[in-house]
N, C-alpha and C positions, 0 to 999 in steps of 0.2 A: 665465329666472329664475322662481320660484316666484312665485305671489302667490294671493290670493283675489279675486273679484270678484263681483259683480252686476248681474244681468240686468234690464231692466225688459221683459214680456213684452208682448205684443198684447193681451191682455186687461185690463193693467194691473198684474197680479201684479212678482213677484220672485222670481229665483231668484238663491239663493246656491251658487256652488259655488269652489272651487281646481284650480289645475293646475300641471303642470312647466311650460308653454308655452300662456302665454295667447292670441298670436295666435293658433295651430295649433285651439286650445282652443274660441275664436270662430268659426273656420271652421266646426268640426267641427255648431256648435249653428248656425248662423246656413245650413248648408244639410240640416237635418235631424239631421243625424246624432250630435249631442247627448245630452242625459239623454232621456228620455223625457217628463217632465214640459215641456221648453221644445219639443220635437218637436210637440205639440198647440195650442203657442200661440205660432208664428211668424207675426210676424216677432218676433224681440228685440233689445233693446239695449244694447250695455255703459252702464251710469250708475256706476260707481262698480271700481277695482283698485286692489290697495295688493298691491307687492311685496316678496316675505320673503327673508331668507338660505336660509331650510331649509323643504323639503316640509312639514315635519311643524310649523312657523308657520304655514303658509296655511292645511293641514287641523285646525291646531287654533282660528283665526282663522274660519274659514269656518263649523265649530259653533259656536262664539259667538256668531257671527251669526244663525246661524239659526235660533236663540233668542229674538233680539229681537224685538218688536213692529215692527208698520208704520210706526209714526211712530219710533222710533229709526232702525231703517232708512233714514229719510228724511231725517235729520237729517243721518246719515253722510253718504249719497250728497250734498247741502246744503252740507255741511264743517261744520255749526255742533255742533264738541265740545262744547260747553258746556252744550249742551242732554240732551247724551248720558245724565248722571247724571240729570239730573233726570227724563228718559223712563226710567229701570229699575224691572221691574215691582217690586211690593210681594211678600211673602214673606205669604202667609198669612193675611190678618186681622193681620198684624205691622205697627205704626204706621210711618211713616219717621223715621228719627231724621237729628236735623238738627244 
């Protein structure tokens, strides 16, 4: 099944990425053979999958994420939604409207 997921790296980073087959997907990063970004900083850890009906959810789920700030990020991986709105960046010198 599709999903998106998140990595917490050896360094402390995140990487967000999707796939058809997340275990397959985990293997692949977890003995090198991954992105190249998580290849530099093994070991990693899954902290956070949310599974989609369709590829094209998780890879549009997965650039949204990786959008977000560290602390959104954190929040997810946390479960705390709530927090979620209120971690989105600000638009410009645009006030938040409440």
């Amino acid at each position: 099944m599709p999903a998106m997921y998140i990595l917490r790296c050896s360094d402390g980073s995140y990487y967000v990425g999707s796939t058809r087959n997340l275990a397959a997907r985990l293997h692949a990063h977890r003995i090198g053979r991954g992105a190249e970004y998580t290849r530099r900083r093994l070991p990693v850890e899954l902290v956070f999958a949310q599974e989609t009906e369709k590829v094209s959810e998780a890879f549009a789920l997965e650039k949204k994420v990786q959008g977000w700030s560290r602390a959104k990020r954190e929040a997810l991986i946390r479960g705390d939604f709530e927090a979620l709105p209120l971690l989105a960046r600000r638009r410009a010198g645009r006030p938040r409207e409440e």
